[in-house]
KOLDREN-458341 format. One record per residue (C-alpha): residue in one letter; residue number from 1; x negated, y, z negated. Coordinates in steps of 0.2 Angstrom, whole numbers, plus 5000, padded with zeros to 4 digits. Layout:
<recs>
   aa     i      X      Y      Z
    A   NUM      X      Y      Z
...
</recs>
This chain:
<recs>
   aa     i      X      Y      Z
    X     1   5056   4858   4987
    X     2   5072   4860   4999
    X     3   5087   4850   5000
    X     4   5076   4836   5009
    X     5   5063   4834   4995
    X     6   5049   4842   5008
    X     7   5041   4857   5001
    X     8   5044   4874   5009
    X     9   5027   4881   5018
    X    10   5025   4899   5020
    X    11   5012   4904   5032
    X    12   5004   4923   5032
    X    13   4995   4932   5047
    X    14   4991   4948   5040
    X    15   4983   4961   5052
    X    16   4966   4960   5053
    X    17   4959   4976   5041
    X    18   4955   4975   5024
    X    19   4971   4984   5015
    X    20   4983   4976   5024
    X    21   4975   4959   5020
    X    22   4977   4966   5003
    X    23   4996   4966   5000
    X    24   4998   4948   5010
    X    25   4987   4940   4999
    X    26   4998   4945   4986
    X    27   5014   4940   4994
    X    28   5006   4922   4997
    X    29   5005   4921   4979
    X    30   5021   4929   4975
    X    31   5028   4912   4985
    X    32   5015   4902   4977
    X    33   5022   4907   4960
    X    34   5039   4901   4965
    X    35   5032   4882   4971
    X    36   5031   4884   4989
    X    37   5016   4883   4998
    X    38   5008   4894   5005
    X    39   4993   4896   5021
    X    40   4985   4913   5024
    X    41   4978   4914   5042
    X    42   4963   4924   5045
    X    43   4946   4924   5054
    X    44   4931   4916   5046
    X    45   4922   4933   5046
    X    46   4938   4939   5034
    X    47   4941   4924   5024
    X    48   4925   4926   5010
    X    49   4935   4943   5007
    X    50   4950   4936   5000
    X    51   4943   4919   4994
    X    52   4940   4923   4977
    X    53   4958   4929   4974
    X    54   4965   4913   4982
    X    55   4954   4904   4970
    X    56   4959   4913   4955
    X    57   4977   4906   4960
    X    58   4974   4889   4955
    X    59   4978   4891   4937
    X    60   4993   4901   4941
    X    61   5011   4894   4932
    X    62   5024   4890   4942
    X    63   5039   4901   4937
    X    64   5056   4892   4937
    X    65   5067   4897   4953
    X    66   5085   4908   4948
    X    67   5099   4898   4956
    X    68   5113   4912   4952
    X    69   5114   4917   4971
    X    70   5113   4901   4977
    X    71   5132   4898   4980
    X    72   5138   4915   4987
    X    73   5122   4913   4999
    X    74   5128   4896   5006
    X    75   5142   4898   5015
    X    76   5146   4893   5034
    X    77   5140   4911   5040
    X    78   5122   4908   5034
    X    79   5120   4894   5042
    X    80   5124   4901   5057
    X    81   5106   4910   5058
    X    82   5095   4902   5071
    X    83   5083   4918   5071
    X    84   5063   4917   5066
    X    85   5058   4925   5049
    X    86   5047   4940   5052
    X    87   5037   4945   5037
    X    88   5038   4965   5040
    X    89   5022   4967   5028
    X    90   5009   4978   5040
    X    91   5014   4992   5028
    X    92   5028   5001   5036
    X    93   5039   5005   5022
    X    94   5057   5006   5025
    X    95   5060   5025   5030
    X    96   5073   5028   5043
    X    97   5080   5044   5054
    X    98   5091   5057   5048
    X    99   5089   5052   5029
    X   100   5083   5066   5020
    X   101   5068   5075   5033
    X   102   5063   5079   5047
    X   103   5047   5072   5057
    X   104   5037   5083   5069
    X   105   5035   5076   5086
    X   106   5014   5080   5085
    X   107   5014   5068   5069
    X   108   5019   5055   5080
    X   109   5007   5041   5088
    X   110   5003   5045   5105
    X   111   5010   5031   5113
    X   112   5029   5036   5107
    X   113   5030   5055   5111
    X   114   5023   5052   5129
    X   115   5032   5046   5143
    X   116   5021   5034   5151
    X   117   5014   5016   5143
    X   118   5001   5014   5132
    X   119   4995   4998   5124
    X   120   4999   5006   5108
    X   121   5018   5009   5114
    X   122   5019   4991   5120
    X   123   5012   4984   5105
    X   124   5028   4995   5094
    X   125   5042   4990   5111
    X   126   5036   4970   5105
    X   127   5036   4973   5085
    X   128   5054   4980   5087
    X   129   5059   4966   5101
    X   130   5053   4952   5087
    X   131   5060   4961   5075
    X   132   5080   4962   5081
    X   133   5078   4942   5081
    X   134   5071   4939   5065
    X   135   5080   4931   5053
    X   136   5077   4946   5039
    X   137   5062   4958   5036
    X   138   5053   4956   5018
    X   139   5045   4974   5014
    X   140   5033   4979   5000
    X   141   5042   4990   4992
    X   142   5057   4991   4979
    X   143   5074   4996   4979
    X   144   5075   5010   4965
    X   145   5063   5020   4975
    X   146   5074   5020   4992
    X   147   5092   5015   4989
    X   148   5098   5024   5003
    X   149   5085   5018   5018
    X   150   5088   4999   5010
    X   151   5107   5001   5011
    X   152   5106   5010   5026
    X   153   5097   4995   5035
    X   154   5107   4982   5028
    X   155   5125   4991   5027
    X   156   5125   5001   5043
    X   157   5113   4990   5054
    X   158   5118   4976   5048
    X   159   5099   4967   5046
    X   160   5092   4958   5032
    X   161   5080   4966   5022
    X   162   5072   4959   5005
    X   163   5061   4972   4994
    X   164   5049   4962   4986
    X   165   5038   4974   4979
    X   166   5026   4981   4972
    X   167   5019   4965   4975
    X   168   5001   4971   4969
    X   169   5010   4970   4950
    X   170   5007   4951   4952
    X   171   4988   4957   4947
    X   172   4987   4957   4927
    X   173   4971   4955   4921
    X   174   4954   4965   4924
    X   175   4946   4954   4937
    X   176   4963   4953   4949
    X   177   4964   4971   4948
    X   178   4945   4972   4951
    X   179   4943   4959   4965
    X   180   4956   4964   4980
    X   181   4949   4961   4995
    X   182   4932   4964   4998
    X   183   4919   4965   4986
    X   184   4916   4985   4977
    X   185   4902   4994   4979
    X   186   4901   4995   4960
    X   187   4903   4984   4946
    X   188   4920   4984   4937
    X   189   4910   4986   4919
    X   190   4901   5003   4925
    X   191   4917   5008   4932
    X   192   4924   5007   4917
    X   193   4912   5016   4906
    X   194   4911   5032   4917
    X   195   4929   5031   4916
    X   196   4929   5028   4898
    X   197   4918   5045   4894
    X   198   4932   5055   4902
    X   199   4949   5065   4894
    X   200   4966   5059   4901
    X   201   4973   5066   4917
    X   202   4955   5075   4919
    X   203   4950   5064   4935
    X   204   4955   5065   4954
    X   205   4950   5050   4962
    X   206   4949   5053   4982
    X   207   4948   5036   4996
    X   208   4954   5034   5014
    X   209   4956   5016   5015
    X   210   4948   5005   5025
    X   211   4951   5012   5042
    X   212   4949   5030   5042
    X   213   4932   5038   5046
    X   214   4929   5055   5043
    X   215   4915   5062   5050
    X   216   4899   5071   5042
    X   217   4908   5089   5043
    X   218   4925   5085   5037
    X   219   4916   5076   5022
    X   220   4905   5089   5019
    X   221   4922   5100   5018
    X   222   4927   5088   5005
    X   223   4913   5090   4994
    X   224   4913   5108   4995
    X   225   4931   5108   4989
    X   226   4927   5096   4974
    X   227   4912   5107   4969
    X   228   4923   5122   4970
    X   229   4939   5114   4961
    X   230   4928   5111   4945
    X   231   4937   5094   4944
    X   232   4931   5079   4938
    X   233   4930   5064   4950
    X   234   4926   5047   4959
    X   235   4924   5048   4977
    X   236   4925   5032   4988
    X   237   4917   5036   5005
    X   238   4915   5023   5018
    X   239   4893   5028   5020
    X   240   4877   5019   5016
    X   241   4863   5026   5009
    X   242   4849   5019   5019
    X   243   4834   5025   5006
    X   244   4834   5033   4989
    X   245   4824   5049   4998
    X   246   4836   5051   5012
    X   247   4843   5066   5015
    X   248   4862   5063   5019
    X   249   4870   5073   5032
    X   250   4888   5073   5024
    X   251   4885   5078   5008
    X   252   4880   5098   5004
    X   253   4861   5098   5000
    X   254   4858   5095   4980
    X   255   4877   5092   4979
    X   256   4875   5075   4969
    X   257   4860   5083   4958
    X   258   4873   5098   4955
    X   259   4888   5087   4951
    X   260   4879   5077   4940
    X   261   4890   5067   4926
    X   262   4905   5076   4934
    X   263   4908   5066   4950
    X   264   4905   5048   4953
    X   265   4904   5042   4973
    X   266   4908   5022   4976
    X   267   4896   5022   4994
    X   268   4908   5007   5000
    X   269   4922   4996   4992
    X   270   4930   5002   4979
    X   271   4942   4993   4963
    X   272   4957   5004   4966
    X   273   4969   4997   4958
    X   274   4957   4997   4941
    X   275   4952   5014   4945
    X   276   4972   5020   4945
    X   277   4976   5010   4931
    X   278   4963   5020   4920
    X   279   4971   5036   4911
    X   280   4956   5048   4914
    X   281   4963   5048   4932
    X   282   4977   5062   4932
    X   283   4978   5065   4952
    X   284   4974   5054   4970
    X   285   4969   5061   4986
    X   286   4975   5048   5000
    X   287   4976   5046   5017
    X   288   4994   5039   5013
    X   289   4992   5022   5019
    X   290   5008   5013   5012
    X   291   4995   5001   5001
    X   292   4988   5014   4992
    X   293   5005   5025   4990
    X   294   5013   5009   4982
    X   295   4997   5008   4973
    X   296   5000   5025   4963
    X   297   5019   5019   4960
    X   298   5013   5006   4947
    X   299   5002   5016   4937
    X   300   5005   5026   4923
    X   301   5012   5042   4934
    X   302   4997   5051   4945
    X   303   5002   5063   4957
    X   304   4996   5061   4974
    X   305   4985   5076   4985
    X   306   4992   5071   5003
    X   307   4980   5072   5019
    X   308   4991   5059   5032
    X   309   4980   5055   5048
    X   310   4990   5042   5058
    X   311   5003   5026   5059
    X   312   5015   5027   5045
    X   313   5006   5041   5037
    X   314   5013   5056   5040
    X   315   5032   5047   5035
    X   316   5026   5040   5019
    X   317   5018   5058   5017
    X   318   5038   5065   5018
    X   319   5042   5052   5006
    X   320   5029   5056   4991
    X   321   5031   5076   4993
    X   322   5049   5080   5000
    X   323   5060   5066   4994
    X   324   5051   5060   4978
    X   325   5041   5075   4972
    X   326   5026   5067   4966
    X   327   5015   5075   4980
    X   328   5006   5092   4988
    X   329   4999   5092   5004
    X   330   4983   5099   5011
    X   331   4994   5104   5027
    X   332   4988   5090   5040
    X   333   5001   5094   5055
    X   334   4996   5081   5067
    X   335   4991   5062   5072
    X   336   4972   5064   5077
    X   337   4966   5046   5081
    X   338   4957   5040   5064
    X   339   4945   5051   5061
    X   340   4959   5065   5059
    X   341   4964   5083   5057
    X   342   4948   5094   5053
    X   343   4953   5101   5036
    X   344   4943   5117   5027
    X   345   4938   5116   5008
    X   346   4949   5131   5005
    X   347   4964   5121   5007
    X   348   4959   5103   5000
    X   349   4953   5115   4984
    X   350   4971   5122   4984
    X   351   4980   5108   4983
    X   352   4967   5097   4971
    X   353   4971   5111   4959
    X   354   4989   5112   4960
    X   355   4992   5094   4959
    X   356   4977   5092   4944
    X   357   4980   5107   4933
    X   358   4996   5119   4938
    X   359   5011   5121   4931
    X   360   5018   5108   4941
    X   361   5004   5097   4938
    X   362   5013   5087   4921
    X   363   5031   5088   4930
    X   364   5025   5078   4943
    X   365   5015   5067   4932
    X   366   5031   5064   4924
    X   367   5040   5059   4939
    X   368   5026   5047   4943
    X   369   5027   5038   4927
    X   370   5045   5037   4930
    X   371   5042   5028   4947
    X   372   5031   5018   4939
    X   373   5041   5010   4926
    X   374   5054   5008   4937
    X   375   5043   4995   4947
    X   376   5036   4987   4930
    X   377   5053   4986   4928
    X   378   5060   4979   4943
    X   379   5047   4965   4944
    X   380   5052   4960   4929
    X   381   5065   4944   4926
    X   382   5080   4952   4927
    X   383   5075   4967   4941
    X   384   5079   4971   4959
    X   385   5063   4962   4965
    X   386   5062   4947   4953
    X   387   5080   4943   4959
    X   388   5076   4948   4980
    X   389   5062   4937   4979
    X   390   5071   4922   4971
    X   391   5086   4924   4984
    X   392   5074   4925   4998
    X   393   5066   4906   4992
    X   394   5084   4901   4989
    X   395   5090   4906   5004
    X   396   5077   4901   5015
    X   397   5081   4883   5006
    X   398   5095   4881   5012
    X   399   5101   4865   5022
    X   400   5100   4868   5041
    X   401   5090   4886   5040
    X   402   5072   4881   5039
    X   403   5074   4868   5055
    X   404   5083   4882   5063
    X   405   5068   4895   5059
    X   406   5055   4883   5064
    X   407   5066   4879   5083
    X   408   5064   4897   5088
    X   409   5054   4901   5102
    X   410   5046   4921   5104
</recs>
């Protein structure tokens, strides 16, 4: 409750794709956890996606608020914000110029390295016009893993920032890890066992997420990579198959028959946070979507092979290989639209088995376990995100600050 006795409601518009509804359907219960209310808004085609994670939260127990900032957050100067909240959580993390690397120009979306309008470019010109008069940004992410571009935003911009992440942690058990989003391809108990039959660190698991479609040569490129690598794997591929007798055009004839108990495909939806969780998996060939980067953070240290296609990718890319370590390319230079930078087998093969079996492969692992007991830890009571989470409710029940938000017009 505020200062009025009326509960705080938090309302969530997440963009409409399935791993971004992901992380804000976390956030939702993060709030939830901390006794405000909280209303996701979506469409009624996306809603049976997320409905079985909003009803698991029902028997979720309400975690007692932390007060010790309250005081030093109170003063004259915070009530002076009459600026709109803006939840910064379409996966953006927090990377900032001239801090550590540099970005091509051709890894930029269209929109912002030419010099006429696009509906792209308006779209960003809006989301940074909405941004400069929010009252703060909360990002999924947590400060251990990016000091310098949090500081650098709050210190020398002078914006509000809260780093509540990795909010997918809020997922303990089997079915929450299991259950995100839409519904997998493949039971959580099958999963498990192929899993289960495997050595540690002997697996690379390979997805796109949900908005990146390959088409039937780049794939087959993938395949022929994973046959020649010798690696173990699972393979989460966004196709169908319509018949059992089919011939498929995207995989290399017999490749399955060939693979046998080595590879597993998930035709759809997959349980990726189960999947990373599992210790068999020692390496994670990602589009670099922020979700699923985060996603590798939280588990017990798995290196990543990087193929960035477009949006945030590429950044996030210079993140995981150039400032953290924890990463190998396959040497994608450019945005291309979603379907991406044609890549050979040669070089996906090189970089599968330098990040799965070289002499590089265990130091990496080791910096990725690092990372990922640093966010165990800073979700925890006591940690970096526990604490931004509860300034961020305590703040935002402040006398004067909610009526303030809800006056502003954009």
């Amino acid at each position: 409750m505020d200062s009025s006795g009326h509960q705080l409601h938090i309302f969530v518009f997440p963009y409409m794709a399935h791993g971004h509804m992901i992380p804000t359907v976390d956030l939702a219960k993060l709030f939830a956890l901390r006794g405000l209310k909280a209303t996701i808004i979506t469409t009624p085609l996306n809603a049976p996606l997320i409905s079985k994670t909003i009803q698991r939260t029902k028997g979720l127990t309400r975690r007692q608020p932390c007060s010790k900032n309250l005081l030093k957050c109170s003063s004259k100067s915070a009530n002076l914000i009459a600026l709109l909240l803006i939840c910064s959580f379409h996966g953006l993390p927090m990377l900032l110029p001239n801090l550590g690397f540099q970005a091509d120009k051709k890894q930029l979306p269209d929109g912002l390295r030419q010099d006429f309008d696009t509906d792209y470019s308006k779209l960003m010109s809006e989301i940074v016009e909405s941004e400069l008069k929010s009252f703060g940004i909360v990002v999924n992410s947590f400060y251990e893993v990016e000091p310098a571009y949090v500081d650098y935003y709050r210190k020398v911009l002078g914006r509000r920032a809260w780093p509540i992440g990795p909010v997918s942690l809020c997922n303990r058990g089997i079915e929450d890890k299991a259950q995100r989003g839409n519904e997998a391809s493949i039971s959580e108990n099958e999963c498990l066992k192929w899993l289960d039959s495997k050595k540690p660190n002997s697996v690379i698991y390979i997805c796109f997420g949900s908005m990146v479609n390959f088409n039937a040569s780049q794939l087959i490129e993938i395949a022929r990579a994973l046959e020649a690598s010798k690696q173990e794997f699972i393979w989460a591929v966004r196709r169908d198959k319509k018949n059992q007798e089919d011939e498929e055009d995207w995989l290399p004839k017999g490749f399955e028959e060939r693979m046998g108990g080595t590879g597993l495909i998930i035709r759809g939806w997959a349980p990726q946070v189960l999947i990373l969780d599992h210790e068999a998996i020692g390496g994670f060939l990602t589009h670099c979507g922020w979700g699923s980067v985060l996603e590798v953070y939280i588990t017990s240290g798995k290196p990543m092979v990087t193929w960035p296609v477009f949006a945030d990718h590429f950044y996030n890319e210079k993140l995981v290989s150039e400032v953290l370590h924890i990463g190998v390319g396959v040497g994608v230079k450019e945005w291309v639209a979603v379907h991406g930078e044609h890549v050979k087998s040669e070089a996906i093969e090189t970089a599968i088995t330098e990040v799965m079996v070289s002499g590089q492969a265990e130091e990496m692992r080791r910096r990725a376990r690092k990372l990922g007991e640093m966010a165990r830890k800073a979700v925890e009571e006591g940690g970096s995100t526990y604490f931004n989470l509860n300034d961020l409710v305590e703040e935002l029940r402040l006398p004067g600050i909610a009526p303030k938000i809800r006056a502003i017009k954009t």
